[in-house]
C-alpha positions in Angstrom: -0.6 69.8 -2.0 2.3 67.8 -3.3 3.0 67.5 -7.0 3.3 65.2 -9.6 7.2 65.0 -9.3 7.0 64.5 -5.9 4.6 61.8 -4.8 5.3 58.1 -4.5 3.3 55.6 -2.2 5.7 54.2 0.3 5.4 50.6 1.4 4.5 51.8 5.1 1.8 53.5 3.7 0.9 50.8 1.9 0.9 48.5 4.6 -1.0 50.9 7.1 -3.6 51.2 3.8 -3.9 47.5 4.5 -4.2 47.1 7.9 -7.2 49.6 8.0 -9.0 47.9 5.2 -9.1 44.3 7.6 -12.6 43.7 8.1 -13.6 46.2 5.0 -12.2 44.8 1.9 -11.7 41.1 1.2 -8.7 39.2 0.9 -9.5 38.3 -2.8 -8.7 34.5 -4.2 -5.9 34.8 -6.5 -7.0 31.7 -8.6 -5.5 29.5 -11.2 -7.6 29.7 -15.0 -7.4 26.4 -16.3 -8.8 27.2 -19.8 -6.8 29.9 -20.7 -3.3 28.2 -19.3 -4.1 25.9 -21.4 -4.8 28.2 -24.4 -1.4 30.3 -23.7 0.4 27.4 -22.6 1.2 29.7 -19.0 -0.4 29.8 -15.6 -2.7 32.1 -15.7 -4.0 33.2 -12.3 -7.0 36.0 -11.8 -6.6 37.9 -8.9 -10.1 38.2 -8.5 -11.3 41.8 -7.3 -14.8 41.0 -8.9 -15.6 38.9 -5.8 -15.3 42.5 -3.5 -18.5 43.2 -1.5 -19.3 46.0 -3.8 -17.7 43.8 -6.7 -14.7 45.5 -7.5 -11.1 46.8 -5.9 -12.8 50.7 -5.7 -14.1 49.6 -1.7 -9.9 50.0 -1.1 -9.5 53.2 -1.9 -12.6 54.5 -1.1 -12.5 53.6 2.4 -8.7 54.4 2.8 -9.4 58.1 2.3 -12.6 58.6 3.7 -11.7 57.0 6.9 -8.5 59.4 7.3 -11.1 62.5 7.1 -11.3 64.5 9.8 -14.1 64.5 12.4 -15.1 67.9 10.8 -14.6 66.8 7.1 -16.6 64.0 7.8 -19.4 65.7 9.2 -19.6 68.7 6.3 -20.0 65.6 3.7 -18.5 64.3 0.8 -19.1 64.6 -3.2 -17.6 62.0 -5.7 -18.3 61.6 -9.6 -17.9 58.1 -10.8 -19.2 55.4 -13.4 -20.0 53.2 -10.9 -17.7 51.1 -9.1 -15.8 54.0 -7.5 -19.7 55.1 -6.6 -20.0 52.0 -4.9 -17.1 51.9 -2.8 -18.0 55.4 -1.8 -21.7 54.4 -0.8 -20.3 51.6 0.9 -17.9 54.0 2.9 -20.8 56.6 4.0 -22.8 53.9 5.6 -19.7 52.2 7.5 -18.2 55.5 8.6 -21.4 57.3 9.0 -20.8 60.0 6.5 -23.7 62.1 4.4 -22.1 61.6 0.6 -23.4 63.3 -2.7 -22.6 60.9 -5.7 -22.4 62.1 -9.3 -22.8 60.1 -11.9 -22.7 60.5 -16.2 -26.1 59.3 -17.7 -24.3 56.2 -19.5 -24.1 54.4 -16.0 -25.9 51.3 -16.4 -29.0 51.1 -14.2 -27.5 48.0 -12.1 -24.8 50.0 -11.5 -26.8 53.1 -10.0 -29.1 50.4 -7.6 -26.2 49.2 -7.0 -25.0 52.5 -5.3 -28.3 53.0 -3.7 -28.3 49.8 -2.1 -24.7 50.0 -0.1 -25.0 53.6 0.9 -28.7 53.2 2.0 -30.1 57.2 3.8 -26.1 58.6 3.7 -25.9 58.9 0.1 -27.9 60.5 -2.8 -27.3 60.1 -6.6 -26.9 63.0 -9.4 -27.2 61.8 -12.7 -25.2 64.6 -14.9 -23.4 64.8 -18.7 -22.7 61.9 -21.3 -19.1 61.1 -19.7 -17.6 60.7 -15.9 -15.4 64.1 -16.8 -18.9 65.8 -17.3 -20.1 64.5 -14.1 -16.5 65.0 -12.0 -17.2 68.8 -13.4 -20.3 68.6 -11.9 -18.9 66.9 -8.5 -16.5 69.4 -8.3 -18.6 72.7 -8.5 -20.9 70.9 -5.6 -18.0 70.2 -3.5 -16.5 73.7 -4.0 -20.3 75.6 -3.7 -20.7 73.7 -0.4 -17.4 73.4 1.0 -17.4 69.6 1.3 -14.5 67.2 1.1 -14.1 65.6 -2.6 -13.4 61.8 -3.2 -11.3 61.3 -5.9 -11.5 58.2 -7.7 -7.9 57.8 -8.8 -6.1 61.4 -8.3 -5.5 61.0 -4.9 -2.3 59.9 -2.6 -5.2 58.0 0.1 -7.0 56.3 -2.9 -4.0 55.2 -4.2 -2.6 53.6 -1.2 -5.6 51.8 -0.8 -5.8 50.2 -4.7 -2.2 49.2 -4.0 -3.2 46.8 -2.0 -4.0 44.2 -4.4 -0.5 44.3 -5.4 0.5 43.4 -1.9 -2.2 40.8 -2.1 -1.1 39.0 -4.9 2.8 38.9 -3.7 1.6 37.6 -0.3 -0.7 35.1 -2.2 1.9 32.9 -4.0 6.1 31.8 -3.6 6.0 31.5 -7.0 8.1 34.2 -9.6 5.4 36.1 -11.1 6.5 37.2 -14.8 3.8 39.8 -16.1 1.2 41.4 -14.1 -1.7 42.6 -16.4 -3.7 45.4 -14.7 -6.1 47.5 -16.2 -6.0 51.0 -16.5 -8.4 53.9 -16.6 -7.7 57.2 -14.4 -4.8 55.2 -13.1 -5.5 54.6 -9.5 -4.9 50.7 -9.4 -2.0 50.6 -12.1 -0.4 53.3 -10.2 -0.4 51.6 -6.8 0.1 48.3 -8.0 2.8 48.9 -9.9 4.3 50.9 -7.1 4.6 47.7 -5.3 6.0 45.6 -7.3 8.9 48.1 -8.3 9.8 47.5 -4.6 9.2 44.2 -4.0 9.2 42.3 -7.2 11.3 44.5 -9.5 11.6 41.9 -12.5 7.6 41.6 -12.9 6.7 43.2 -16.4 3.5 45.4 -15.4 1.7 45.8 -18.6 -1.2 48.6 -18.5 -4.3 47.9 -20.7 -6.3 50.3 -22.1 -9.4 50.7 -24.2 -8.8 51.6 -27.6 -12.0 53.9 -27.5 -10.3 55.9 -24.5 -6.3 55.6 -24.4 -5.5 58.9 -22.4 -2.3 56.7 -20.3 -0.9 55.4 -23.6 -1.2 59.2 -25.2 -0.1 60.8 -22.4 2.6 58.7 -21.8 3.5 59.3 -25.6 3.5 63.2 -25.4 5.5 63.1 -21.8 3.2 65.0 -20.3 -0.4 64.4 -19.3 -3.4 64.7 -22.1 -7.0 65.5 -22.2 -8.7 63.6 -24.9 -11.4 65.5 -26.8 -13.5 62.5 -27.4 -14.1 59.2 -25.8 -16.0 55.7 -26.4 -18.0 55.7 -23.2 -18.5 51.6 -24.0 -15.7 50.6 -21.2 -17.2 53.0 -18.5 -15.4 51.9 -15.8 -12.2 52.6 -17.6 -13.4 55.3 -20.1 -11.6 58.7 -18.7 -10.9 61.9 -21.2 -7.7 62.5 -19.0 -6.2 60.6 -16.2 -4.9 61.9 -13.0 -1.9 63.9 -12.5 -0.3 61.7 -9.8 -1.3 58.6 -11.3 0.4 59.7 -14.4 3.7 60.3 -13.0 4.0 56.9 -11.6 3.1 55.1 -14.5 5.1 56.3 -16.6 7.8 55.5 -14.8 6.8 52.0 -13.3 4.7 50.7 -16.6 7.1 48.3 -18.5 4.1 48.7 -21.3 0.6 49.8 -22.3 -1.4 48.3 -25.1 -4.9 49.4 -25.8 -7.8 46.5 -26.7 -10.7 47.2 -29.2 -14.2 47.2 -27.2 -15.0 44.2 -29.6 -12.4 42.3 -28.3 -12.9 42.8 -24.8 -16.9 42.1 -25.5 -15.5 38.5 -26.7 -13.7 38.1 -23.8 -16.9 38.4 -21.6 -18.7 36.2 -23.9 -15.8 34.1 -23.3 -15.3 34.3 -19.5 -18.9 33.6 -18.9 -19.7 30.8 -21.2 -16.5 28.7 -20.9 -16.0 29.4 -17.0 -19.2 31.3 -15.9 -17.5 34.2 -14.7 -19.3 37.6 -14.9 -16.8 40.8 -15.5 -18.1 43.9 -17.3 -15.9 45.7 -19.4 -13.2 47.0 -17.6 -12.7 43.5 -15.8 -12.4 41.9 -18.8 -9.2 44.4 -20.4 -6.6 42.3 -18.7 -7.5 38.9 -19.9 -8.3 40.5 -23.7 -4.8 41.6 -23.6 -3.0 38.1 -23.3 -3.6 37.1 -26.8 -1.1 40.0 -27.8 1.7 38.9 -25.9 0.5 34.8 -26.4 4.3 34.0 -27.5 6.4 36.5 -24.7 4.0 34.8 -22.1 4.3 30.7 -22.9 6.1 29.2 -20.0 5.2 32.2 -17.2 3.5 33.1 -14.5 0.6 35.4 -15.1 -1.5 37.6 -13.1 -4.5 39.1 -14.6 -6.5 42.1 -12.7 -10.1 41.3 -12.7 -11.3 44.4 -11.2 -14.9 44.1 -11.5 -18.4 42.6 -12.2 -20.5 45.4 -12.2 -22.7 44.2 -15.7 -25.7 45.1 -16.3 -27.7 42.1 -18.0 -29.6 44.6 -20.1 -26.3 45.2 -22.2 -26.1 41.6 -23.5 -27.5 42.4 -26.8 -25.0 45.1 -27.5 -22.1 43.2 -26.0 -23.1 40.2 -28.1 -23.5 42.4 -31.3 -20.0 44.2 -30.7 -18.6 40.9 -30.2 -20.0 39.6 -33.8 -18.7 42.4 -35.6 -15.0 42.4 -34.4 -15.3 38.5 -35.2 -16.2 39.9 -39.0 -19.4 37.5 -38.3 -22.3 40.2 -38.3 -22.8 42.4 -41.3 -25.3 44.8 -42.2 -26.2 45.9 -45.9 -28.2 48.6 -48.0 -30.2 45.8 -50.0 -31.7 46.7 -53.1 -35.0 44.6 -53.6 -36.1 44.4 -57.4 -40.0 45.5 -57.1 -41.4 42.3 -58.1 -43.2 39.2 -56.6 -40.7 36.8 -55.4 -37.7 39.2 -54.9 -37.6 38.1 -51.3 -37.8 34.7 -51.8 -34.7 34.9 -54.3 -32.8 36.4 -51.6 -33.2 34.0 -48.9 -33.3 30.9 -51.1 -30.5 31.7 -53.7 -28.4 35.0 -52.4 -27.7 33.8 -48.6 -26.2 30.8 -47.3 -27.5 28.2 -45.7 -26.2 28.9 -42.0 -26.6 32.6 -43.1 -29.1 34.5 -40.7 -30.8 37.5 -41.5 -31.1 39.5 -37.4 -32.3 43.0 -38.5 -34.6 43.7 -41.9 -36.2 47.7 -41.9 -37.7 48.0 -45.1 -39.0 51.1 -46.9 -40.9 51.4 -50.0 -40.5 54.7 -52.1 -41.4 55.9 -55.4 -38.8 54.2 -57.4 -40.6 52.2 -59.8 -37.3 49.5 -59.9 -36.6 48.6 -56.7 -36.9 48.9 -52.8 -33.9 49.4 -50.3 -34.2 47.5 -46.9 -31.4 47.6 -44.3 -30.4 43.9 -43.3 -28.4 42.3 -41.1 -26.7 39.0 -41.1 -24.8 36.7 -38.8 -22.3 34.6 -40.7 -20.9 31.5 -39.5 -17.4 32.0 -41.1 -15.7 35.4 -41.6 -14.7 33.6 -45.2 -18.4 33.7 -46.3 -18.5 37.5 -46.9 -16.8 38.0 -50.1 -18.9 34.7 -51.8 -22.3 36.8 -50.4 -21.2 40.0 -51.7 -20.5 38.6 -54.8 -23.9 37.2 -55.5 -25.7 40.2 -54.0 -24.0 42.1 -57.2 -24.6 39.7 -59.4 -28.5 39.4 -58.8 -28.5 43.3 -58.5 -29.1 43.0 -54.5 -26.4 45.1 -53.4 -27.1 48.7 -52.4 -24.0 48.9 -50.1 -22.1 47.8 -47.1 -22.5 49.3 -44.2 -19.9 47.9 -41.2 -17.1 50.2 -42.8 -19.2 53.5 -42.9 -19.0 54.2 -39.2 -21.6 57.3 -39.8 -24.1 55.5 -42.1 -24.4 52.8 -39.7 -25.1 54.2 -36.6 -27.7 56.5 -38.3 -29.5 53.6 -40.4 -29.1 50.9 -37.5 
């Protein structure tokens, strides 16, 4: 097994990765965004790995290591742990190559997701569902596969897997004659930033390759920090096709050396962004496929006048999630607010709050009240959708001054998620 240090995906490797994906993985469109050149003054293209078969680039490196298997390998079976897409690819691959595949998968995992999985690997596969996060259900994976001697299917720690990913890279500098100035790729156990950027550090050396992260589970950016590869103890599962407590070894190595940067994004920000993509050009990316496009607005002034490429690498949303994507989106806008509200125990309290405490545009979306024994008044939990960030501080300020306000919740991370 080679190490870190040593490992580096050639081109020929690359290119063989591509040849044996013809017929397998699509030739995605690398398209032009018109609303957000626009926006950042730069073409912005999409190189649009949502439009895969199984809806995102996983089917490439999937079926780039499981076809090299041996005819034994093969026929002892496979075990993979993954969030989804990497599930999918996988499924995808057992069917095609004929191959009986165990899939584990951490209880998060939207339900789409997990049809999703049973639909492409039809009678070769069965699901798992095990632990809160994909390392609880790669722990999982990984005692099967050692119990029962089958081959594992890493999702990004592996030399096959990343050979296949790598071929969007070569995708995109087939795709256009044009310079490309920044490639934006997203990054969660490293298997696409590692072979893309691979890549383009041997054909396209000037491209900036910037990484992007979620803020709730930066394990690249503080490994690459400490020089050495680091486990997160905790993790915001929101992004869970990018959401890893430790990335892989080999993907590691080459990121940190072929990364010009990586920037994390809040999951509000990246919820916008899929408010965004789908309203203004009804695209539908779930989180993960939205990290590169949330990071352009922090390089908007490096990026005016260039050519951009943007990873989408996946669509994989289930519509159940709206509400929450919606909500996080609201509150990283500083739009939705929820208050302890102190209602004086009298007739008309109510109607003073709606008529003379809120604004006019102002919309109460959650109200729990509960009456106790205090004689004085009554404390409900309400939420509010503003209109205008600026509208806060005026609504706070009467709230006080009509003895309404109990407290603010949105900055009492503990509070809130208990009361709402």
């Amino acid at each position: 097994m080679q190490t870190e240090q040593t490992y580096f995906p050639t081109l020929e490797n690359i290119e063989k990765a591509a040849k044996n994906l013809e017929g397998v993985a699509l030739k995605t469109p690398l398209s032009l965004n018109t609303n957000l050149s626009k926006q950042f003054q730069a073409n912005i293209f999409f190189k649009r790995e949502d439009l895969q078969v199984v809806r995102s680039y996983k089917i490439r490196g999937a079926y780039n290591k499981m076809s090299s298997l041996t005819s034994d390998e093969k026929q002892r079976g496979i075990v993979c742990a993954s969030a989804g897409n990497h599930a999918q690819g996988v499924a995808l691959s057992c069917k095609l190559l004929q191959v009986k595949g165990t899939i584990f998968m951490p209880s998060p995992t939207p339900n789409q997701k997990i049809n999703q999985v049973k639909m492409f690997g039809e009678e070769y596969i069965s699901i798992v569902i095990e632990g809160d996060t994909f390392d609880d259900a790669f722990n999982a994976a990984k005692k099967e596969c050692d119990a029962k001697h089958k081959t594992f299917i890493h999702p990004f720690n592996d030399e096959k897997v990343i050979e296949g990913q790598a071929t969007v890279g070569l995708e995109i500098l087939h795709q256009t004659k044009e310079k490309i100035d920044y490639v934006f790729v997203p990054v969660g156990g490293g298997g696409i930033s590692s072979g893309l950027s691979s890549v383009f550090k041997k054909l396209s050396p000037e491209t900036k390759i910037i990484g992007v992260e979620p803020k709730g589970a930066p394990s690249m950016l503080i490994s690459i920090q400490n020089n050495k590869n680091t486990a997160l103890q905790t993790i915001d599962p929101f992004v869970d096709g990018a959401a890893v407590k430790k990335v892989g070894d080999l993907n590691f190595a080459i990121c940190r050396q072929n990364l010009t940067d990586i920037i994390t994004v809040s999951e509000g920000e990246i919820c916008q962004t899929i408010l965004d993509l789908y309203n203004k050009d009804a695209i539908v990316v779930e989180p993960a496929g939205a990290l590169s496009i949330t990071a352009l607005d922090s390089f908007a002034e490096k990026i005016k006048g260039k050519n951009i490429v943007c990873v989408v690498s996946g669509s994989n949303n289930d519509i159940t999630r709206t509400a929450e994507i919606k909500e996080r989106a609201l509150l990283h806008a500083n739009l939705k607010h929820y208050f302890i509200v102190k209602f004086p125990q009298r007739a008309g309290a109510l109607k003073q709050f709606v008529a003379e405490i809120l604004g006019p545009n102002d919309d109460i979306t959650h109200f729990e009240y509960t009456k106790k024994n205090n004689r004085a008044n009554g404390a409900a939990v309400v939420g509010l959708e503003l209109t205008s960030s600026k509208d806060l501080a005026p609504l706070i300020e009467r709230m006080k001054a009509n003895n309404f306000f109990g407290d603010y919740l949105n900055d009492k991370p503990d509070l809130f998620q208990f009361l709402v």
